[in-house]
PyMOL Python script that loads the backbone (N, CA, C, O; Angstrom):
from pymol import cmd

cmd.read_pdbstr("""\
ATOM      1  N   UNK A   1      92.412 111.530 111.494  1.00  0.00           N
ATOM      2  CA  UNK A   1      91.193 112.030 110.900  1.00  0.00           C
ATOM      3  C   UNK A   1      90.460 110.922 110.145  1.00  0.00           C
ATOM      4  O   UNK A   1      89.249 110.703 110.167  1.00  0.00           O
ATOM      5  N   UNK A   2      91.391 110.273 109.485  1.00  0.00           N
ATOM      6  CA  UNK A   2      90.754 109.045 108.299  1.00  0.00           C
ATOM      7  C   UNK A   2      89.542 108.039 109.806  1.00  0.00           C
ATOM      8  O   UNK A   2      88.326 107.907 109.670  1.00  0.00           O
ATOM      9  N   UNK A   3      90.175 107.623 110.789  1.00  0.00           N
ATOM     10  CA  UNK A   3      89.878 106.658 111.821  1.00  0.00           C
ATOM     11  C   UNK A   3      88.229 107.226 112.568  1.00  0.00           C
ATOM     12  O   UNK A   3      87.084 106.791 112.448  1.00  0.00           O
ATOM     13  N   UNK A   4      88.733 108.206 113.230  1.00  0.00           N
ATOM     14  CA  UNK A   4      87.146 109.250 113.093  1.00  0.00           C
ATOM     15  C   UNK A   4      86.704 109.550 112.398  1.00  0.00           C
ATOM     16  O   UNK A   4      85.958 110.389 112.904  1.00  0.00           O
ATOM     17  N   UNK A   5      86.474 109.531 111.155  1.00  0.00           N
ATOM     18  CA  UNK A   5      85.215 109.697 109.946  1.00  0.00           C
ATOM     19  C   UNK A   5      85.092 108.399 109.433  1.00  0.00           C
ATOM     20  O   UNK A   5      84.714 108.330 108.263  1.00  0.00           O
ATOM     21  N   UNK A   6      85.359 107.179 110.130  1.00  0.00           N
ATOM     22  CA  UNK A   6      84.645 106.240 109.756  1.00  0.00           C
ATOM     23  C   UNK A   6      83.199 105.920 111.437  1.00  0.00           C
ATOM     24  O   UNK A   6      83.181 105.941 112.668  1.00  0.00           O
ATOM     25  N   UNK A   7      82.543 105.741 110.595  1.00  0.00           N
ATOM     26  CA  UNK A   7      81.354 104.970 111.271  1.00  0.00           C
ATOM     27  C   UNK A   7      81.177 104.388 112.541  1.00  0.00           C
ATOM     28  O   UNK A   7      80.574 104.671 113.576  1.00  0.00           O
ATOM     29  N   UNK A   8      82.318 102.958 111.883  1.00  0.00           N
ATOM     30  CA  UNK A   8      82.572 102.185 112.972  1.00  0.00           C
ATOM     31  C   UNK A   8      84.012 101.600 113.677  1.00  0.00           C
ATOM     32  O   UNK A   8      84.321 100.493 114.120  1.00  0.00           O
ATOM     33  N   UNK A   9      84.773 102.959 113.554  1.00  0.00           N
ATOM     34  CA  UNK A   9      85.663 102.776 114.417  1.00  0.00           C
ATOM     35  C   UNK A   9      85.668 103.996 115.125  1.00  0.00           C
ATOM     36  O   UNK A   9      85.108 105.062 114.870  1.00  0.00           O
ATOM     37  N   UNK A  10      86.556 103.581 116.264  1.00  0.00           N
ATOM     38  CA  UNK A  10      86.545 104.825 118.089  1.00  0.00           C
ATOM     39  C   UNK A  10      88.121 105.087 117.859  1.00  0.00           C
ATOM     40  O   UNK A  10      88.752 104.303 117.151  1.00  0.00           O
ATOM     41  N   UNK A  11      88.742 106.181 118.454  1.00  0.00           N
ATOM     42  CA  UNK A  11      90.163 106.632 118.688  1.00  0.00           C
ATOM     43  C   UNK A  11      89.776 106.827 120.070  1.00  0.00           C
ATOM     44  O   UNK A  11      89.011 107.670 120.539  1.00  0.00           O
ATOM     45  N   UNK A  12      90.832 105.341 120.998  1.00  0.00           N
ATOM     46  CA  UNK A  12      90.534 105.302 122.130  1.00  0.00           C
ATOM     47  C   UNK A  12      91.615 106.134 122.929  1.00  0.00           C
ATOM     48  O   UNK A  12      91.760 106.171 124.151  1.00  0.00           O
ATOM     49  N   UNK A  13      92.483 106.922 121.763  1.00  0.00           N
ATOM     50  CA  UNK A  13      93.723 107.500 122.722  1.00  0.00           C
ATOM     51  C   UNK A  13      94.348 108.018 122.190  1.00  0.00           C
ATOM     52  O   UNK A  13      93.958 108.073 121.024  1.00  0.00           O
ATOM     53  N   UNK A  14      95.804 108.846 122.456  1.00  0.00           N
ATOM     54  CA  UNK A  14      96.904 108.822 121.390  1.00  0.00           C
ATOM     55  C   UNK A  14      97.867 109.200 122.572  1.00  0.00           C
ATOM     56  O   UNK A  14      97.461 109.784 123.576  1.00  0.00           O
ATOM     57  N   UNK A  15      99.433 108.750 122.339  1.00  0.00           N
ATOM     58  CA  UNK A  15     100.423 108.673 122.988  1.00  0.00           C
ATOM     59  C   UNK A  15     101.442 109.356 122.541  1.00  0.00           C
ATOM     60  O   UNK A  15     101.767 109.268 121.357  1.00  0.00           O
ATOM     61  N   UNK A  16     102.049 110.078 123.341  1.00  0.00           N
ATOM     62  CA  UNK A  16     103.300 110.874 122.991  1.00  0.00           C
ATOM     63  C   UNK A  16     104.988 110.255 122.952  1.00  0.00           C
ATOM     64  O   UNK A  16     106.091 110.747 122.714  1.00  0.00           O
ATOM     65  N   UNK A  17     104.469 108.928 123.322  1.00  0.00           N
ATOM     66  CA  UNK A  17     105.786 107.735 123.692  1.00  0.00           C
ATOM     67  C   UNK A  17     105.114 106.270 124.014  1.00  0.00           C
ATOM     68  O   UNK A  17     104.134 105.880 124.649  1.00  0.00           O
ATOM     69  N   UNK A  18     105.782 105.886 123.519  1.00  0.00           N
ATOM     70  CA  UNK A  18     106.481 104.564 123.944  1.00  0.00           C
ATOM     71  C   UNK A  18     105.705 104.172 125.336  1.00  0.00           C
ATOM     72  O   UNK A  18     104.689 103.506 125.534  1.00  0.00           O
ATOM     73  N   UNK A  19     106.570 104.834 126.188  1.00  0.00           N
ATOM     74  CA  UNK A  19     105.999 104.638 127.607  1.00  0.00           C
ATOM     75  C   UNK A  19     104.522 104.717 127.908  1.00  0.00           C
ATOM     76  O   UNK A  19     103.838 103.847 128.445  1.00  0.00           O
ATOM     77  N   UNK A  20     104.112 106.001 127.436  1.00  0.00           N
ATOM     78  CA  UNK A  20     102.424 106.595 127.714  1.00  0.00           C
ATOM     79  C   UNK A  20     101.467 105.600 126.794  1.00  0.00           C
ATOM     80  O   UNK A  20     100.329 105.244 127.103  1.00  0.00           O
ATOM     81  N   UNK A  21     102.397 105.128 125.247  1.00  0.00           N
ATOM     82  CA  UNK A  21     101.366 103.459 124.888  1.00  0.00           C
ATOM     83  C   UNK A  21     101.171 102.511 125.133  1.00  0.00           C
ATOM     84  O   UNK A  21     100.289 101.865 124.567  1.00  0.00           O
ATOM     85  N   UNK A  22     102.294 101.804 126.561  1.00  0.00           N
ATOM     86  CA  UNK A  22     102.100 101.173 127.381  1.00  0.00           C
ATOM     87  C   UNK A  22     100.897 101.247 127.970  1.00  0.00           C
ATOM     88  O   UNK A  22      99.986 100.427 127.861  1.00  0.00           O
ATOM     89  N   UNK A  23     100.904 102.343 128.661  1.00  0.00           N
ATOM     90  CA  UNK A  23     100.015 102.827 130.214  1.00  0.00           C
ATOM     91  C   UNK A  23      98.753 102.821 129.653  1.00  0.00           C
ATOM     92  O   UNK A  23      97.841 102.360 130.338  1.00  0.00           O
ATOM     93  N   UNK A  24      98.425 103.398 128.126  1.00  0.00           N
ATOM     94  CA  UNK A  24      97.186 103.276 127.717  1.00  0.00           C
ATOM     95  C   UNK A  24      96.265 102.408 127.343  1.00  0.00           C
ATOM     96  O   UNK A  24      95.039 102.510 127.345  1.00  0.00           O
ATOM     97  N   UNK A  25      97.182 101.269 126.919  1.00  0.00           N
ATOM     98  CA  UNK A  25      96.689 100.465 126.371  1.00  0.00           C
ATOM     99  C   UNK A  25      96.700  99.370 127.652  1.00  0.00           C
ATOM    100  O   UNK A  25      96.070  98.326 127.482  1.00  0.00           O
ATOM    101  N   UNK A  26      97.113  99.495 128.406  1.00  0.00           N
ATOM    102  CA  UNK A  26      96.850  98.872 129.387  1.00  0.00           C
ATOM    103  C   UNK A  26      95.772  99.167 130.072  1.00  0.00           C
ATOM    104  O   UNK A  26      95.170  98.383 130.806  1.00  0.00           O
ATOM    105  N   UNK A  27      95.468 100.390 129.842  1.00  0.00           N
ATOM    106  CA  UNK A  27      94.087 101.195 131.133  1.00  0.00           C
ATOM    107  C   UNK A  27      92.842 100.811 129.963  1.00  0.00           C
ATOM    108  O   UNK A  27      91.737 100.488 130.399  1.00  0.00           O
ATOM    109  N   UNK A  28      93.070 100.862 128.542  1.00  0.00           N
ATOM    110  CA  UNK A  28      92.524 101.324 127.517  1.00  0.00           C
ATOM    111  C   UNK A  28      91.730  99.836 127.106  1.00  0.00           C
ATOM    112  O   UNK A  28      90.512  99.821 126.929  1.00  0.00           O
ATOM    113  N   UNK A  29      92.516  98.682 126.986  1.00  0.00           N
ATOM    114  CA  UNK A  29      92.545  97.631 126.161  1.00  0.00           C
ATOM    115  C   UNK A  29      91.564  98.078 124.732  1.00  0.00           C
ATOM    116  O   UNK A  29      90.356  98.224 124.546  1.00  0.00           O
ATOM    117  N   UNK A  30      92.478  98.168 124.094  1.00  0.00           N
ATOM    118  CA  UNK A  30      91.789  98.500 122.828  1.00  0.00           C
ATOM    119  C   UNK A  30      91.862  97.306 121.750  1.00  0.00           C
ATOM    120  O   UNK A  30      92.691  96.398 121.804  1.00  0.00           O
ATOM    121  N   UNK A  31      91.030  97.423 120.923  1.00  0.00           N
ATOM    122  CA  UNK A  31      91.453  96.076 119.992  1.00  0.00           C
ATOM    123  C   UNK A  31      92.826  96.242 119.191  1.00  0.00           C
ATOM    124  O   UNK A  31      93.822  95.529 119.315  1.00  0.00           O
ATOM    125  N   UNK A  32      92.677  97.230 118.429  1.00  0.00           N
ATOM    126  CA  UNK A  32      93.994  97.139 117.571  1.00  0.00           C
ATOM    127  C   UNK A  32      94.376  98.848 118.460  1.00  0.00           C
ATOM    128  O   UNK A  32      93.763  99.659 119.154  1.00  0.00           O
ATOM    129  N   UNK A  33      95.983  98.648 117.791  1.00  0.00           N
ATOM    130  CA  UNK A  33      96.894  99.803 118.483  1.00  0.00           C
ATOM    131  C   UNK A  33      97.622  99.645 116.770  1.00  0.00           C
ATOM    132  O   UNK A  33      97.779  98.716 115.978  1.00  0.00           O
ATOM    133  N   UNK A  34      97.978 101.389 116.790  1.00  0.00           N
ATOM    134  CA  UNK A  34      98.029 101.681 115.456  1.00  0.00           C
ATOM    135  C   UNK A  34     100.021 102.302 116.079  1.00  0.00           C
ATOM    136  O   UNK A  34     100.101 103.531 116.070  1.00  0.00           O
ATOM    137  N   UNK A  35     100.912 101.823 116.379  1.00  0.00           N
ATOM    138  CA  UNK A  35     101.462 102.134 116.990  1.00  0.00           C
ATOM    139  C   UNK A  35     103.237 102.489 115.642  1.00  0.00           C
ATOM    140  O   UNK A  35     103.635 101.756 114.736  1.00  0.00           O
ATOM    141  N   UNK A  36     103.772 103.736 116.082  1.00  0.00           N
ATOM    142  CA  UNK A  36     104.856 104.315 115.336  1.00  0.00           C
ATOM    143  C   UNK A  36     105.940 103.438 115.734  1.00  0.00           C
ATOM    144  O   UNK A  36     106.041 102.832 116.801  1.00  0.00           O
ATOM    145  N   UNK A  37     106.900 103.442 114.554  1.00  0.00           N
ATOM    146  CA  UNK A  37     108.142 102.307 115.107  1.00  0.00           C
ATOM    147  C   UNK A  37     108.871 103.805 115.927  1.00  0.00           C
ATOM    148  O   UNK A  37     108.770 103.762 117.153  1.00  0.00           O
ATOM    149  N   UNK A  38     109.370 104.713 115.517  1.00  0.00           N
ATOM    150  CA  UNK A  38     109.994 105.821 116.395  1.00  0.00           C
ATOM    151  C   UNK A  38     109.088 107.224 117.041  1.00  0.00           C
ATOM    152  O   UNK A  38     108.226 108.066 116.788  1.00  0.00           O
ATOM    153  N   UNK A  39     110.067 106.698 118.088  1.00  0.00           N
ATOM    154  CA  UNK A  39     108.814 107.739 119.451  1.00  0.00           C
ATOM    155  C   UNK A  39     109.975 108.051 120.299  1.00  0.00           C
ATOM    156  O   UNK A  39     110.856 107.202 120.438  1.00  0.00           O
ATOM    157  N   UNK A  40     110.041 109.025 120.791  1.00  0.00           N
ATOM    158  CA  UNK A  40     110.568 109.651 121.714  1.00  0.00           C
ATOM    159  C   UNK A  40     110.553 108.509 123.134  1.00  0.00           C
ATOM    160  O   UNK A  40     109.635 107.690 123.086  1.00  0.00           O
ATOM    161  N   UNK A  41     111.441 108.419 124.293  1.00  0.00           N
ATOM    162  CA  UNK A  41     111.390 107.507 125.776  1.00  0.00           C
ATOM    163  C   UNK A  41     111.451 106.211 124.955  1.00  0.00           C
ATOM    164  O   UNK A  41     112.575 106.013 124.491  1.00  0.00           O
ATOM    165  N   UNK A  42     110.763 105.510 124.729  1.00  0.00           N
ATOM    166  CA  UNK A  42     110.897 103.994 124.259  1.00  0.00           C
ATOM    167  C   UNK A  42     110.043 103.953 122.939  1.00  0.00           C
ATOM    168  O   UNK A  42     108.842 104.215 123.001  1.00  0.00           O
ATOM    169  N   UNK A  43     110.731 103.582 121.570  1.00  0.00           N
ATOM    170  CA  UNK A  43     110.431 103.020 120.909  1.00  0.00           C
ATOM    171  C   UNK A  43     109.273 102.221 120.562  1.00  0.00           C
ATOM    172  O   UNK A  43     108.815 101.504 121.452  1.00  0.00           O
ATOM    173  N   UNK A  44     108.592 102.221 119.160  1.00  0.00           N
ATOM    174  CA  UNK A  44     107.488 101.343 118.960  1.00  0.00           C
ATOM    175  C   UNK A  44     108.018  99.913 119.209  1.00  0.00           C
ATOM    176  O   UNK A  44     107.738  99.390 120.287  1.00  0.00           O
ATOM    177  N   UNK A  45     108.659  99.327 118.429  1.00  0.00           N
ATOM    178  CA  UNK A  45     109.134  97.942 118.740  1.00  0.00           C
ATOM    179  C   UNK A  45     108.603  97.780 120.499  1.00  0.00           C
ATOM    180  O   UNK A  45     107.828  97.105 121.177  1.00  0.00           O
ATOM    181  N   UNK A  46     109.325  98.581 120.610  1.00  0.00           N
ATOM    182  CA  UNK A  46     110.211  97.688 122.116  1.00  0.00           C
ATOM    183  C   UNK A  46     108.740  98.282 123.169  1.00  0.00           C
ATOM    184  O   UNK A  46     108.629  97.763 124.280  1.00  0.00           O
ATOM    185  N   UNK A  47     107.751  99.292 122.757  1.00  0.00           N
ATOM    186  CA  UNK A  47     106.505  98.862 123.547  1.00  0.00           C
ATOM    187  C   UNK A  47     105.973  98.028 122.993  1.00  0.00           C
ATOM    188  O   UNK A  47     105.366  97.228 123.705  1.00  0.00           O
ATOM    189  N   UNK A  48     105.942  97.807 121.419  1.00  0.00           N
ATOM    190  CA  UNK A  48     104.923  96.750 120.821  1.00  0.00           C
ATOM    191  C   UNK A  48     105.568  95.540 122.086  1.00  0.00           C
ATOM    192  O   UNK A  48     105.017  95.243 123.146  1.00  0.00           O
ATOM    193  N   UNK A  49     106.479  95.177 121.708  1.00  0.00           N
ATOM    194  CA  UNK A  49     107.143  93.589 122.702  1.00  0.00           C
ATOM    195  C   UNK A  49     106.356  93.765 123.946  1.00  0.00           C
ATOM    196  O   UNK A  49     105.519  92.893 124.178  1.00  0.00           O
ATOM    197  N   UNK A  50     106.509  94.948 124.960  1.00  0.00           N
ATOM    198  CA  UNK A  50     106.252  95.150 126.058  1.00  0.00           C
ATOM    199  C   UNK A  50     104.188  94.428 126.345  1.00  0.00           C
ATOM    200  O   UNK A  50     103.506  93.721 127.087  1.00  0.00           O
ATOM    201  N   UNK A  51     104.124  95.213 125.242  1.00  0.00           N
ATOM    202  CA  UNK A  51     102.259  95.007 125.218  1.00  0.00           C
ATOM    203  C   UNK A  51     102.158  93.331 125.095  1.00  0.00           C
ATOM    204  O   UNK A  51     101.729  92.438 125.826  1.00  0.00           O
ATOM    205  N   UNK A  52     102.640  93.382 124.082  1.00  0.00           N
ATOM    206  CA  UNK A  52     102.509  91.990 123.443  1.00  0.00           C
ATOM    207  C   UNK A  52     102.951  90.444 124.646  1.00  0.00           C
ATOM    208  O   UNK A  52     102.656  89.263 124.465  1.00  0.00           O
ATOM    209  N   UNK A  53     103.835  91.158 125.981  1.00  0.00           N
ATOM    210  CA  UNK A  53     104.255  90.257 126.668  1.00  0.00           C
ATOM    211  C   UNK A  53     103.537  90.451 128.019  1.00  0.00           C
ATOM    212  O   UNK A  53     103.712  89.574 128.865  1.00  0.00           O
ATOM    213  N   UNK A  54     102.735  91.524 128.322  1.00  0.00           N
ATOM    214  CA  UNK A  54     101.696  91.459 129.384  1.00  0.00           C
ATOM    215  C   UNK A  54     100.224  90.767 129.040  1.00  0.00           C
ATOM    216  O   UNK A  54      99.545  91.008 128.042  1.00  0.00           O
ATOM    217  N   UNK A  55      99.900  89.848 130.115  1.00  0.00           N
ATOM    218  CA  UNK A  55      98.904  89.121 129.946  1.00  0.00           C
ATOM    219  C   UNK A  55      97.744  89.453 129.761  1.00  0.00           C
ATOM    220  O   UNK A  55      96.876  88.655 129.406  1.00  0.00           O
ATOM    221  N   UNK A  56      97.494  91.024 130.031  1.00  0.00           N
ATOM    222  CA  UNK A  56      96.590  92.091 130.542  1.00  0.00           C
ATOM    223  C   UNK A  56      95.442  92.364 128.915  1.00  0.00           C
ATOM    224  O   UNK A  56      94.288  92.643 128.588  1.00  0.00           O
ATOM    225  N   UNK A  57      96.909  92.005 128.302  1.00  0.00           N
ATOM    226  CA  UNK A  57      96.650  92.376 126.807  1.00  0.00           C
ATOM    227  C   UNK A  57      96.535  91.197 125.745  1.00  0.00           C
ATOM    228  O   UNK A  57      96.833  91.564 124.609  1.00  0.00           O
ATOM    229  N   UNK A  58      96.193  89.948 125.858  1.00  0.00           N
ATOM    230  CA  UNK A  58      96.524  89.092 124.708  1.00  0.00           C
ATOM    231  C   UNK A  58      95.283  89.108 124.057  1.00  0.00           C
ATOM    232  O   UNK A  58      94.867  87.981 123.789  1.00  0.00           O
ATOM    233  N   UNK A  59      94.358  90.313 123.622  1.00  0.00           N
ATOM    234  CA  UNK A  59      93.622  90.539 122.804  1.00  0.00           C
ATOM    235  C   UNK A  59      93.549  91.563 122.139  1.00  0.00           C
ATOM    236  O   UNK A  59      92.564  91.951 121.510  1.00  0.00           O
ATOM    237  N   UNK A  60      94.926  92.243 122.261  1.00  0.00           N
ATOM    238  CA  UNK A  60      95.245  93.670 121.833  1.00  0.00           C
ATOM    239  C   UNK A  60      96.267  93.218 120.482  1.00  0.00           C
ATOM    240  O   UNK A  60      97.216  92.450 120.645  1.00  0.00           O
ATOM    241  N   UNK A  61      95.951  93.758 119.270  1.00  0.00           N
ATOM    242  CA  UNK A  61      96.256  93.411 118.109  1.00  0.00           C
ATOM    243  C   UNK A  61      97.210  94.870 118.082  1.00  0.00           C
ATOM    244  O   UNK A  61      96.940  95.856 118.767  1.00  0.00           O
ATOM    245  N   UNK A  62      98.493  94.760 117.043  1.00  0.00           N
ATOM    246  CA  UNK A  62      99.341  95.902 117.313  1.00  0.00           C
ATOM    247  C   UNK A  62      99.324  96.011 115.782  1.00  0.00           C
ATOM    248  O   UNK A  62      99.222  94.956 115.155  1.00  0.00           O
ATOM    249  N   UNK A  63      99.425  97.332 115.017  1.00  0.00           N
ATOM    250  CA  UNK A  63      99.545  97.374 113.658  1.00  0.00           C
ATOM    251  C   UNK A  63     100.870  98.773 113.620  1.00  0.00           C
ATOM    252  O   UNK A  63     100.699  99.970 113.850  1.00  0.00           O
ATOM    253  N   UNK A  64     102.257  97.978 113.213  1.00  0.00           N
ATOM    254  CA  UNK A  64     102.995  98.996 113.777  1.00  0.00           C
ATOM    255  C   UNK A  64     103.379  99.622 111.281  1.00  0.00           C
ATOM    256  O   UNK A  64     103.566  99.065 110.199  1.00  0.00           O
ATOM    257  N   UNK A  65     103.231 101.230 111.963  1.00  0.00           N
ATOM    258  CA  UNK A  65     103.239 101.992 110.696  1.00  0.00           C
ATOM    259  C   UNK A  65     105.055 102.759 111.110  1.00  0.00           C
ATOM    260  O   UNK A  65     105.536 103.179 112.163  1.00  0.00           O
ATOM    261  N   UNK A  66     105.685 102.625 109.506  1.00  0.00           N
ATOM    262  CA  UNK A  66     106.900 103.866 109.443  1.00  0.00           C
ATOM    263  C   UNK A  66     106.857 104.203 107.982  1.00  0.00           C
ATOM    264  O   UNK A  66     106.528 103.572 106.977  1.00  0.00           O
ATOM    265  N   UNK A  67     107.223 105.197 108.170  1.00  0.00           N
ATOM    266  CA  UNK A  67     107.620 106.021 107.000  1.00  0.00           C
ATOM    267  C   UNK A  67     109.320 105.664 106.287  1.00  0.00           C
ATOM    268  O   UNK A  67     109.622 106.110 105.180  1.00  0.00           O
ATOM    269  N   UNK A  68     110.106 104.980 106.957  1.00  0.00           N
ATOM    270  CA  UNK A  68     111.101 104.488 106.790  1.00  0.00           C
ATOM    271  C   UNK A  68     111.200 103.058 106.114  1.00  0.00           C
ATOM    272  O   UNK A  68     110.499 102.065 106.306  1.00  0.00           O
ATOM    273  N   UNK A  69     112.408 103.270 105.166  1.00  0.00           N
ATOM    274  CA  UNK A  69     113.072 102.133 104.474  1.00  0.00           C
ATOM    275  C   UNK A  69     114.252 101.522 104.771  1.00  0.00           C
ATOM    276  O   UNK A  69     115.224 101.379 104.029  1.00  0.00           O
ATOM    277  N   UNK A  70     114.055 101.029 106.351  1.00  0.00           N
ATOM    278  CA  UNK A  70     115.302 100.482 106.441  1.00  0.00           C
ATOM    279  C   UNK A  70     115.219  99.111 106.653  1.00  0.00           C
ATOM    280  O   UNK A  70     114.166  98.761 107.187  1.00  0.00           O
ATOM    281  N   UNK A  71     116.011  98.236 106.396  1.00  0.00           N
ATOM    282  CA  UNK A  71     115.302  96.576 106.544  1.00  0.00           C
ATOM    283  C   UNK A  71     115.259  96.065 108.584  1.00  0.00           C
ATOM    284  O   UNK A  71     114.610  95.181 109.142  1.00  0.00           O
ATOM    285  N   UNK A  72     116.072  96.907 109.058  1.00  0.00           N
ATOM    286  CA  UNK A  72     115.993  96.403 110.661  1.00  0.00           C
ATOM    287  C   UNK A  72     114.449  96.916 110.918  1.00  0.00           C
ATOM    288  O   UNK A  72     113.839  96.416 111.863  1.00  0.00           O
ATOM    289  N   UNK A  73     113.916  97.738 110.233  1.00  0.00           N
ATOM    290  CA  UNK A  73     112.684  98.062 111.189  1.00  0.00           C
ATOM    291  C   UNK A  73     111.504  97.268 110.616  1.00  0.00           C
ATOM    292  O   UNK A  73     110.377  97.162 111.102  1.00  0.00           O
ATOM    293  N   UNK A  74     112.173  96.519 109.042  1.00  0.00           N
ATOM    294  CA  UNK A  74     110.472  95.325 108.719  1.00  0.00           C
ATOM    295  C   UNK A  74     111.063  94.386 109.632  1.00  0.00           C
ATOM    296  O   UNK A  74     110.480  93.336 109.900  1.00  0.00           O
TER     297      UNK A  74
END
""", "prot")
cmd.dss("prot")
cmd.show_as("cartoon", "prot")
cmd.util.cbc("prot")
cmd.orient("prot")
């Protein structure tokens, strides 16, 4: 809600996994990806890596959010 009531930013998507933030952001190229460290099928990490290692994307900025305090996930 905060992202749509600004002005000048777009919500180019939203993903139910890991996998489906792959596929989107690949079809999508969005600038930044606002992406969860835990998701159901594959993990934020391990799509952030995935995005971050296709060429498709090296202008796709990843901003990964948790609600968790555990030191493996900073």
């Amino acid at each position: 809600m905060l992202i749509e009531s600004a002005p000048d930013l777009e919500v180019g998507g939203s993903a139910a996994d890991g996998a489906q933030a792959i596929d989107l952001v690949i079809t999508t190229q969005p600038d930044v990806v606002l992406m969860d460290i835990r998701m159901p099928v594959m993990d934020g990490l391990q799509a952030s890596r995935r995005i971050l290692a296709d060429d498709r994307c090296t202008d796709v900025r990843i901003l990964i959010l948790t609600t968790f305090d555990l030191d493996e996930y900073v």
